[in-house]
RODO-2510 file (C-alpha; in nm, 4 decimals, decimal comma):
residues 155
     n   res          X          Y          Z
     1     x     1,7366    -0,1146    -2,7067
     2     x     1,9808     0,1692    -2,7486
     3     x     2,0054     0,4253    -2,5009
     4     x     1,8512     0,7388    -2,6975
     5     x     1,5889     0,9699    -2,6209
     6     x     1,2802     0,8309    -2,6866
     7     x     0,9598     1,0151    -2,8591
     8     x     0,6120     1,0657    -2,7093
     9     x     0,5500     0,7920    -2,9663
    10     x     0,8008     0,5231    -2,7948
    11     x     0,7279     0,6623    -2,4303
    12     x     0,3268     0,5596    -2,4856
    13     x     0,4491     0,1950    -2,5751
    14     x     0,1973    -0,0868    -2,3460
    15     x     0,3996    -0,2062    -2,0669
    16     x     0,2469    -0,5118    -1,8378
    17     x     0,1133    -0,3774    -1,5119
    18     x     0,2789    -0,4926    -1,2026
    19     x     0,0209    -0,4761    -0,9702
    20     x    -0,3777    -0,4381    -1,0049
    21     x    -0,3954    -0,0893    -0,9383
    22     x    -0,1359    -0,0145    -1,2149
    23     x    -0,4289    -0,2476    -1,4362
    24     x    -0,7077    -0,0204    -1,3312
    25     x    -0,4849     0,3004    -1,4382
    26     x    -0,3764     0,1517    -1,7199
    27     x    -0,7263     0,0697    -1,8056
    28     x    -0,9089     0,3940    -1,7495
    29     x    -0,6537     0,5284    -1,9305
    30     x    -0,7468     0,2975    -2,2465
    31     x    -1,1172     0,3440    -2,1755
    32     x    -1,1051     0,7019    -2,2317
    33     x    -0,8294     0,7109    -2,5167
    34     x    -0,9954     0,4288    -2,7088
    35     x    -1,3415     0,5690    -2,7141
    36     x    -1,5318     0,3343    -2,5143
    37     x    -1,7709     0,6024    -2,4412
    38     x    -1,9333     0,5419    -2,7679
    39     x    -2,0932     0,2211    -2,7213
    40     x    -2,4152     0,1776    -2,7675
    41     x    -2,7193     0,2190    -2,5395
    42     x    -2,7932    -0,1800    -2,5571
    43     x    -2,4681    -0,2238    -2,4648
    44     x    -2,4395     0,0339    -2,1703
    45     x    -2,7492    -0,0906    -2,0319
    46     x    -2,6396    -0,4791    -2,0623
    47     x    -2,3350    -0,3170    -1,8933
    48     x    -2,5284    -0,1647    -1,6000
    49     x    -2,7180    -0,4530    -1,5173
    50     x    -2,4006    -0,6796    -1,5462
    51     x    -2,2885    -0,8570    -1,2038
    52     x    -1,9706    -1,0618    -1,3254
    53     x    -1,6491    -1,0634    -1,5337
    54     x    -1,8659    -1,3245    -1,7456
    55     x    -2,2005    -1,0961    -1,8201
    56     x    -1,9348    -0,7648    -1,8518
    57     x    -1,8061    -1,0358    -2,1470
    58     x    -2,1053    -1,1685    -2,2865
    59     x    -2,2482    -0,7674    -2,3341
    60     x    -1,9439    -0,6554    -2,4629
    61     x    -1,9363    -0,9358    -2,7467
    62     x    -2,3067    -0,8727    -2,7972
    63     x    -2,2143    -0,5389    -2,8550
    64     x    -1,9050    -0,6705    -3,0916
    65     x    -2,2002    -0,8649    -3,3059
    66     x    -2,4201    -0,5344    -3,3440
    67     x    -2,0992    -0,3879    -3,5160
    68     x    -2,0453    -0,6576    -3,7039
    69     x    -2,4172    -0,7103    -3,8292
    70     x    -2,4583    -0,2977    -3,9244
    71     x    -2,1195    -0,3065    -4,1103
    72     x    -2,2723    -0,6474    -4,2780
    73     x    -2,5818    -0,3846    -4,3620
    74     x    -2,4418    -0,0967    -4,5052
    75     x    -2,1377    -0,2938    -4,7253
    76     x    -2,4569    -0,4969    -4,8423
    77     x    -2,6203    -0,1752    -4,9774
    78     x    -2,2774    -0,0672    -5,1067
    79     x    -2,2380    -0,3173    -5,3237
    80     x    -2,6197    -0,3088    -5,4120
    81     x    -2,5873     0,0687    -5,5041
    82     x    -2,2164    -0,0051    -5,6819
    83     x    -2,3349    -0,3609    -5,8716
    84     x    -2,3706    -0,1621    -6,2341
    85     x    -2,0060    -0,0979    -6,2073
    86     x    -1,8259    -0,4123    -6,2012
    87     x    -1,4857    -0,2394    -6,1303
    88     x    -1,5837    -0,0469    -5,8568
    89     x    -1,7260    -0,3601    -5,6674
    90     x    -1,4153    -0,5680    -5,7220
    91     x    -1,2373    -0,2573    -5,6100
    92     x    -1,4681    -0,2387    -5,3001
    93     x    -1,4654    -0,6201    -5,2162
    94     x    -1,0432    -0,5429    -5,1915
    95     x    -1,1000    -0,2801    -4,9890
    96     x    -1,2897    -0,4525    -4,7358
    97     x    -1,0736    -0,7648    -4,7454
    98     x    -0,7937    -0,5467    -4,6493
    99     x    -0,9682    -0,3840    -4,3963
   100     x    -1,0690    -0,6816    -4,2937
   101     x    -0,6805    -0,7967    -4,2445
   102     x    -0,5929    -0,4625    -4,1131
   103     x    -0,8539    -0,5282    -3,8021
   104     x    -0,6945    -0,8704    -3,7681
   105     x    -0,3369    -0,7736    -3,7459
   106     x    -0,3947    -0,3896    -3,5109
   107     x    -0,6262    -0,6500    -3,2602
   108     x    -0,3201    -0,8833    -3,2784
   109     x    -0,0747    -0,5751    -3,1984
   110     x    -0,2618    -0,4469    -2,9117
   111     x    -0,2551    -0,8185    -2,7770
   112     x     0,0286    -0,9995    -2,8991
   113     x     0,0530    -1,2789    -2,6340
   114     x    -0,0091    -1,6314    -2,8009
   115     x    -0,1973    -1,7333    -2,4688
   116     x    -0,4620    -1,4473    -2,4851
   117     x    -0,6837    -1,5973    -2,1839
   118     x    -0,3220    -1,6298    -1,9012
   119     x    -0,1484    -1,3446    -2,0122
   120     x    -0,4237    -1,0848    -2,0376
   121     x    -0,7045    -1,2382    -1,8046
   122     x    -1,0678    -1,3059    -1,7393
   123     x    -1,1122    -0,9366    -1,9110
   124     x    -0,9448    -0,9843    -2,2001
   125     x    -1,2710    -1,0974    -2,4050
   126     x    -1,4807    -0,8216    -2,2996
   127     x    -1,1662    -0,5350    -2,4208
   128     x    -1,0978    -0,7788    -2,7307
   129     x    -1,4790    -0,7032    -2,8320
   130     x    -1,5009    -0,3714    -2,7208
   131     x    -1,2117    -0,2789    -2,9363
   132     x    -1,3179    -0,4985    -3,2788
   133     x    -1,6716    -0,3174    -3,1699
   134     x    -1,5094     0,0302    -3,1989
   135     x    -1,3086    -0,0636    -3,5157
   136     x    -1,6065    -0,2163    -3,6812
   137     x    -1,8054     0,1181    -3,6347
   138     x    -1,5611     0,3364    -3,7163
   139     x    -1,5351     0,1424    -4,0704
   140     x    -1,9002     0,1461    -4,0654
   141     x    -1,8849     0,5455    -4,1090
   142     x    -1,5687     0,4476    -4,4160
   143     x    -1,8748     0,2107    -4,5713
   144     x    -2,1201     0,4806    -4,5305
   145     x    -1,8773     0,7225    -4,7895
   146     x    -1,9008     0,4426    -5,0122
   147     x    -2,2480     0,4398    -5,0281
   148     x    -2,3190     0,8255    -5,0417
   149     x    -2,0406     0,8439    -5,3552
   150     x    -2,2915     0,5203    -5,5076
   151     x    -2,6353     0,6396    -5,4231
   152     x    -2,5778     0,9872    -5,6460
   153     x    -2,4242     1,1568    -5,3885
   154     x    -2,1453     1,4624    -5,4999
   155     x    -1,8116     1,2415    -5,6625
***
């Protein structure tokens, strides 16, 4: 890397923590940045009641497969509401395959080690879901435009 000054941009870039307390700043940090305050209030409860690395995990992809079945939902009744326009769902099914890929390669950028499970740790599955949970819903609210401009709402 070339000595230069470096943005805010380049001075945010992850760097591994050296020592656990470092991991707990650097995750609190995350936590609040990230929006892990907006999980839901199965998951928070599930959360609360959790005792282990492994129930913090299994709640957090729980909370991943509510996500995933409410965007399932609403880009159901999108292309239900869209289906007299044959264009616009072929136009919406490339949409979401792109989105789809877009997920895929941002979760890949935010953890880019090919051994996941040694480089990241026993909490890696729990922030892996938490952060595909908080992607899906935030698409969710993308799919939810698409179904207001479909059910008659203003174009």
């Amino acid at each position: 890397m070339r000595a230069v000054a470096r943005s805010n941009h380049q001075a945010m870039h992850y760097r591994k923590p050296k020592n656990f307390f470092s991991l707990l700043g650097v995750l609190f940090f995350v936590g609040i940045g990230s929006g892990f305050g907006q999980n839901s209030a199965a998951y928070k409860a599930c959360n609360q009641k959790a005792q282990t690395q492994a129930e913090m995990n299994r709640c957090a992809h729980e909370e991943a497969t509510r996500a995933d079945a409410e965007l399932n939902r609403v880009y159901d009744r999108v292309l239900s509401k869209a289906a007299a326009e044959s264009e616009a769902v072929a136009k919406i099914k490339a949409a979401e395959k792109a989105w789809i890929a877009y997920r895929d390669a941002y979760m890949e950028a935010m953890y880019p080690a090919a051994n996941k499970q040694s480089e990241y740790g026993s909490i890696y599955p729990m922030e892996a879901d938490l952060l595909r949970a908080r992607l899906t819903s935030q698409h969710v609210v993308d799919l939810k435009e698409l179904l207001q401009q479909y059910s008659g709402g203003p174009r």
